[in-house]
N, C-alpha and C positions, 0 to 999 in steps of 0.2 A: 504494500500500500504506500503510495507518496503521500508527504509529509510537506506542509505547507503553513509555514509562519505568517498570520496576519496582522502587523500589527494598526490599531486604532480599530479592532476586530469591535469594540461595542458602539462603534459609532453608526452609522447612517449607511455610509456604503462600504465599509469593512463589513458590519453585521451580515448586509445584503450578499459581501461574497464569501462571507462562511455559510451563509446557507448556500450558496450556487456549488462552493469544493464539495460540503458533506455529501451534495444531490449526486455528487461526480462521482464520490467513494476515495475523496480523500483523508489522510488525520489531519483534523485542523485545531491549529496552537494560535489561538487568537490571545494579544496582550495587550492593553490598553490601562493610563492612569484613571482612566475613568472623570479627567477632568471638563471632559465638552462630551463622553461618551456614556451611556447608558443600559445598564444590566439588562432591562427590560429587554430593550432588543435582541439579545443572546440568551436569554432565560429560558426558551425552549430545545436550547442543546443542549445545554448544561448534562442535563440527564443521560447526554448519548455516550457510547465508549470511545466514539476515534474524535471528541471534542475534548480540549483543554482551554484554562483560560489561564492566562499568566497577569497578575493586577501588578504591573511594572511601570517603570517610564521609560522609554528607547531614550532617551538625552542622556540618561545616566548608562553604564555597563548593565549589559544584561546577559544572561547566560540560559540558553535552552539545552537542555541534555537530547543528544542523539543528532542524526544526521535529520536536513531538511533537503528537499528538493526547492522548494520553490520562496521564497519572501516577497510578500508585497507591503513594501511599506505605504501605510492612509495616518501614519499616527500626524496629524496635524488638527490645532482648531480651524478650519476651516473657513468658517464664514466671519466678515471682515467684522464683527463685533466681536467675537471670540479673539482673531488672532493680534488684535488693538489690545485688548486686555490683558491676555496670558501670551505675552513672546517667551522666545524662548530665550533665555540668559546666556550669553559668551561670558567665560572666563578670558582674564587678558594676562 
């Protein structure tokens, strides 16, 4: 079975393409801070076997155990009130 990292998996259209991998038959590792993103939308996977959900931030180190075929990274706040509010921090 491939293996496929989504992260900003509780958002809007991450949610959207963890449901389109599972339809597919892949393991999907959705991770998201859950800060523009929402359980509800992943809440009927939860329950499945090839679904994981990782509550991380991609801007920090993050570490998944095992090989992945495929990453889509969606982690961003997306819409221009969100990404006005929550940028994301450079260290200098």
């Amino acid at each position: 079975m491939k293996r496929i990292l989504i992260t900003g998996g509780a958002g809007f259209l991450g949610s959207h393409l963890c449901d389109r991998f599972i339809k597919e038959g892949y393991e999907v590792i959705a991770m998201d801070n859950l800060i523009t993103g929402d359980m509800k939308n992943i809440e009927h996977l939860m329950p499945l076997e090839q679904f994981h959900f990782y509550h991380d931030d991609v801007s920090k180190y993050i570490h998944v155990p095992g090989e992945l075929d495929y990453i889509l990274h969606f982690a961003s706040p997306a819409s221009p009130i969100d990404y006005l509010k929550i940028p994301i921090q450079h260290s200098r």
